[in-house]
N, C-alpha and C positions, 0 to 999 in steps of 0.2 A: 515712593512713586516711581513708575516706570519711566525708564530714561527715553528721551525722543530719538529715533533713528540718524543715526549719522551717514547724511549720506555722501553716496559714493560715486563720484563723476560718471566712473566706466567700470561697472562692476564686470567681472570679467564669467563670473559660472554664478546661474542664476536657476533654482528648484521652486516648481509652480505648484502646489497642491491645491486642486480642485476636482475631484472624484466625479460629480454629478450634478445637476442633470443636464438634458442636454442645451438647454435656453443656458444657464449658467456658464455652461464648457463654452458656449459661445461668446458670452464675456471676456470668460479669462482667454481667449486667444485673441480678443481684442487690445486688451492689457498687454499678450507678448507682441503682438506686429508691432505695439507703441514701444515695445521696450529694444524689440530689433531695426526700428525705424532711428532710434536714438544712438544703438551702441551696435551696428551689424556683426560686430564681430564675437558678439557675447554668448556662452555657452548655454542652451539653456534646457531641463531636464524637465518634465512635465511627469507628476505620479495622476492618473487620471483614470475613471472607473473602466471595465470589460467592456460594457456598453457603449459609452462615446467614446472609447479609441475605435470603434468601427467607424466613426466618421472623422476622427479627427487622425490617427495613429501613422499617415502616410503625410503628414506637412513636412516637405525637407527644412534640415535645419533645428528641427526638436525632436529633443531624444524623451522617447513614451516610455514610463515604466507604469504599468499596467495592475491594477488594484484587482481583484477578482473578488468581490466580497461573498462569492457562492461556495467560496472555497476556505469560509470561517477563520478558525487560527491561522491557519496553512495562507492565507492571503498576506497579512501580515510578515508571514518569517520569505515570503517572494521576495518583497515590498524590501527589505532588511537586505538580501540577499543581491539586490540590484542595485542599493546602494551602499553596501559592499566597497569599501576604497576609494569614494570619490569626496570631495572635499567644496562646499559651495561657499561661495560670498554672503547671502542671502536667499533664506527661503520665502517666499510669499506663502502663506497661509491662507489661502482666501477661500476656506472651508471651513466652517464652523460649525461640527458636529464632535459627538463624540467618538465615532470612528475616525475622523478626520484627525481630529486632536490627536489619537494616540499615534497617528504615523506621523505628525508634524514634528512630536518629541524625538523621534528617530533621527530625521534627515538632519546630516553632520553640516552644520552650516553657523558661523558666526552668526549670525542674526536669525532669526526666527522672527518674522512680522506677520502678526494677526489683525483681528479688529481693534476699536476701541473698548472698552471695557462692555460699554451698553449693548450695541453690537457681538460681543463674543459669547453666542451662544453654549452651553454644555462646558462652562469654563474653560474655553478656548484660552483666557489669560495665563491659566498656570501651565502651559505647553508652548508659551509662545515670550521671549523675552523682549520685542517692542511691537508695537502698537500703531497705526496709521491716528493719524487726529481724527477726533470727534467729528460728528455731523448731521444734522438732523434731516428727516425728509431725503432723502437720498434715492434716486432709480439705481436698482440692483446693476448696472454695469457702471454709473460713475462711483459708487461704493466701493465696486472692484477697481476703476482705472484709479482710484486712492494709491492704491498700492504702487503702481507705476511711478504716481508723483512722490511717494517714499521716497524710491529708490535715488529719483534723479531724474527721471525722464521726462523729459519735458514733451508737451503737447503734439502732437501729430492730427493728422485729418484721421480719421476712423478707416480700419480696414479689417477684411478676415481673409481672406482669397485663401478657401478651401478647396482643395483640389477634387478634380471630380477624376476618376478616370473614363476611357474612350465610351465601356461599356453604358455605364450611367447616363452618358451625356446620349448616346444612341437610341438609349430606352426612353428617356425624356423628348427625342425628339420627333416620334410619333405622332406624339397629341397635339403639337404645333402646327398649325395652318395659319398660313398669311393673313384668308380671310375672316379670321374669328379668333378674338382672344379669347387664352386659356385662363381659367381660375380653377384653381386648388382650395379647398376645403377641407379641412381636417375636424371633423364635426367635435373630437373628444377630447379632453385630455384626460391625463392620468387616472387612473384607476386606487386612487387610495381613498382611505376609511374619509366619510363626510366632507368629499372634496366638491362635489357641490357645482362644478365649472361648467356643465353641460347643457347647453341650449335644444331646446326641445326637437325632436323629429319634424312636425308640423311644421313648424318655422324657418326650419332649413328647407323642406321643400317647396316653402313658396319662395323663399330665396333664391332658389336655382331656377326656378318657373320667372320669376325677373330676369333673372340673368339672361337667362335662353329666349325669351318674349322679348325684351327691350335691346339687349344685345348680341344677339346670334351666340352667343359663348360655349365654347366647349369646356365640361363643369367636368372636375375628376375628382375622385372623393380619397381620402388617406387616409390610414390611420395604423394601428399596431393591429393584433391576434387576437385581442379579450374577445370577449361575449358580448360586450354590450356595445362596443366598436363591430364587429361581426354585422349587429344587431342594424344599427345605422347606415351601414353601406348595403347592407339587402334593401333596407326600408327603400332607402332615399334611389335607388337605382332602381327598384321595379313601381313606376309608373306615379309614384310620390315624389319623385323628383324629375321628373321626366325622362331626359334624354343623358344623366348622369353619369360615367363612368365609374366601377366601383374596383376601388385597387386597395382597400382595405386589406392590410396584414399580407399584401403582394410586394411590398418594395421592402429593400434594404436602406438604410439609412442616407447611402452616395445616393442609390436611385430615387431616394423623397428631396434631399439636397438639390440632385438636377432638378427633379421636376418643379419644386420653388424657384428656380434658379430660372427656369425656363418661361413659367408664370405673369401673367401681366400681373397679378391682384393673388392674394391668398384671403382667406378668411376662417379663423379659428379664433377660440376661446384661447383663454391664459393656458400656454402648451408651446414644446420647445419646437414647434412648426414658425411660430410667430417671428421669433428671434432666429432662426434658419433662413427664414425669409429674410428677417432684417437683413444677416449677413450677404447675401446674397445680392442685397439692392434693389428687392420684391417690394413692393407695396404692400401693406396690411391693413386688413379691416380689423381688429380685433373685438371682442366682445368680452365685454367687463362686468363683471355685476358683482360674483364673491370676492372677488380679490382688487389693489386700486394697482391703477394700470401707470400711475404716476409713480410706482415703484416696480411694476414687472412688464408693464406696455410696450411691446413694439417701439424700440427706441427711436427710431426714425418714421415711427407714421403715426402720429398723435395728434395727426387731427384728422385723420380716418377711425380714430377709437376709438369705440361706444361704451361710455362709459355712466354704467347703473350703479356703481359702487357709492356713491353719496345719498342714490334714494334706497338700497337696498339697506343702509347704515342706519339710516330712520325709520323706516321700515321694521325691520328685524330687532333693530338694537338701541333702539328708539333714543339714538343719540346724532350729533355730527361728525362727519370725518376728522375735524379737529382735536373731537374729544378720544379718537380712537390711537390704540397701539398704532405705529407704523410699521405695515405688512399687516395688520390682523386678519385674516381671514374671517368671512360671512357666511356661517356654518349653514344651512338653510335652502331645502330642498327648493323652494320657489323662488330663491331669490336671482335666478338665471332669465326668470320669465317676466323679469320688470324691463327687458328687453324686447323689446316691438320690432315687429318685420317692420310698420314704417319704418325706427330706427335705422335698419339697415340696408333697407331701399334708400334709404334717403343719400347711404354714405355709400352705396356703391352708384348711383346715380353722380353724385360730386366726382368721385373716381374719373368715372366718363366725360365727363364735361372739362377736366382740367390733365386726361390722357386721350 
């Protein structure tokens, strides 16, 4: 049996490995403020994907060593080459992949702490020599702040304070007028095989036709470069969504950061906008239905959550959330559409009435 972590008052040099993505990366920096809020003086090296070090890689105080997975082997012998001579107390593993795994083996660190057994994906167990305690039903960022309470660290109030620089904060501050709050809407997420997360066109324009009818709002639309993100910021900004702004695959990650930051309300599907938002201390509408939001939901706005995942679970899989994996995904082209503009009239209405 694996032995339990011994822990360590004041650990003095501390290696975070969390590669991706970017709701995730958001986590684990909620994890370090707690662990710099406990021990300020503790050293701490962060290995984290090409990707989110664009928004995370200028936080003083952490040293980014930078994964490039586009650069195949060669990412790797970076990864080796940056830790190079340095010697850690504890690694955090709070990646559980098999890419992840093989650079967790690397990093020269007394402890190597991963999940628990059930939790360690891609046998994360034999790359890692302890373990955080079991736990059932878990939201993906108190899974992560586990780790924390490994170490030592005791409880803090929650924080991220991501730096924005001048630029960002300038380009975000455009769209802000006194007399009309903004909402951000990120219509998409992720683009991988049978993900399922996307709320229909239709629906989002009558959404923003609320927003702009009942509350004057100035509605700005986000999202990355694809085609089918492309696709929704044409749609919804020529005359289907009215008066919409489309900034679709125009921002950098600082300028989608500000512009959440700057936001009265966001509204997205399960996508790392949600948990940006969080950090930032935006409000979130989210919209649920493949995925349960009681493990990846907007951690501070859950009861603006809309949440289909229990009838899309009987539905599709003709069972109850009780009976399901925790995380399982709801493979299932329609299951997005058991979401109702009431639904979301209803929660941005609440929104209004108690902002």
């Amino acid at each position: 049996m694996m032995p339990e972590l011994a822990v360590q008052s004041k650990p003095e040099t501390i290696c975070v490995l969390r590669l991706s993505a970017i709701g995730d990366t958001c986590h684990a920096l909620a994890v370090i403020r707690r662990m710099q809020d406990n021990w300020p003086e503790v050293r701490i090296s962060w290995i984290i994907g090409k990707t989110e070090a664009s928004l995370m890689s200028d936080i003083p105080g952490i040293e980014f060593i930078i994964f490039d997975k586009s650069k195949g082997v060669r990412a790797y012998k970076d990864v080796r080459g940056q830790l190079a001579g340095k010697n850690f107390d504890t690694a955090l593993c709070m990646h559980a992949s098999m890419r992840a795994n093989l650079l967790c083996r690397t990093i020269p660190a007394k402890t190597r702490l991963g999940f628990d057994k059930a939790r360690a994906r891609d046998f994360q167990w034999l790359f890692t020599n302890r373990r955080v305690p079991p736990a059932d039903r878990e939201h993906a960022l108190e899974a992560m702040m586990s780790f924390a309470t490994a170490t030592g660290a005791q409880p803090r109030d929650l924080r991220w304070d991501i730096p924005l620089p001048e630029n960002a904060r300038k380009f975000a501050s455009q769209f802000v007028a006194a007399e009309k709050p903004l909402v951000v809407i990120s219509p998409c997420s992720s683009q991988r095989s049978r993900n399922y997360r996307n709320w229909s066109i239709d629906n989002y324009a009558a959404a923003i036709r609320h927003l702009q009818q009942e509350y004057r709002c100035t509605v700005l639309l986000t999202g990355g470069n694809t085609v089918i993100e492309q696709q929704y910021g044409a749609a919804l900004s020529a005359g289907r969504g009215d008066q919409a702004l489309n900034l679709v695959g125009k921002t950098s990650l600082k300028e989608l950061a500000a512009l959440v930051g700057a936001a009265d309300l966001v509204i997205c599907p399960d996508s790392g906008p949600a948990h940006m938002a969080t950090a930032a201390g935006t409000a979130v509408i989210g919209l649920y239905a493949t995925s349960n939001p009681d493990r990846t939901g907007p951690y501070l706005s859950r009861d603006l959550t809309i949440n289909r995942y229990p009838d899309a679970a009987r539905e599709y899989l003709g069972r109850d959330v009780d009976e399901l994996r925790w995380g399982q995904r709801i493979r299932h082209p329609d299951a997005m559409d058991l979401i109702t503009i009431d639904d979301v009239s209803r929660k941005i209405d609440d929104f209004f009435a108690n902002n």
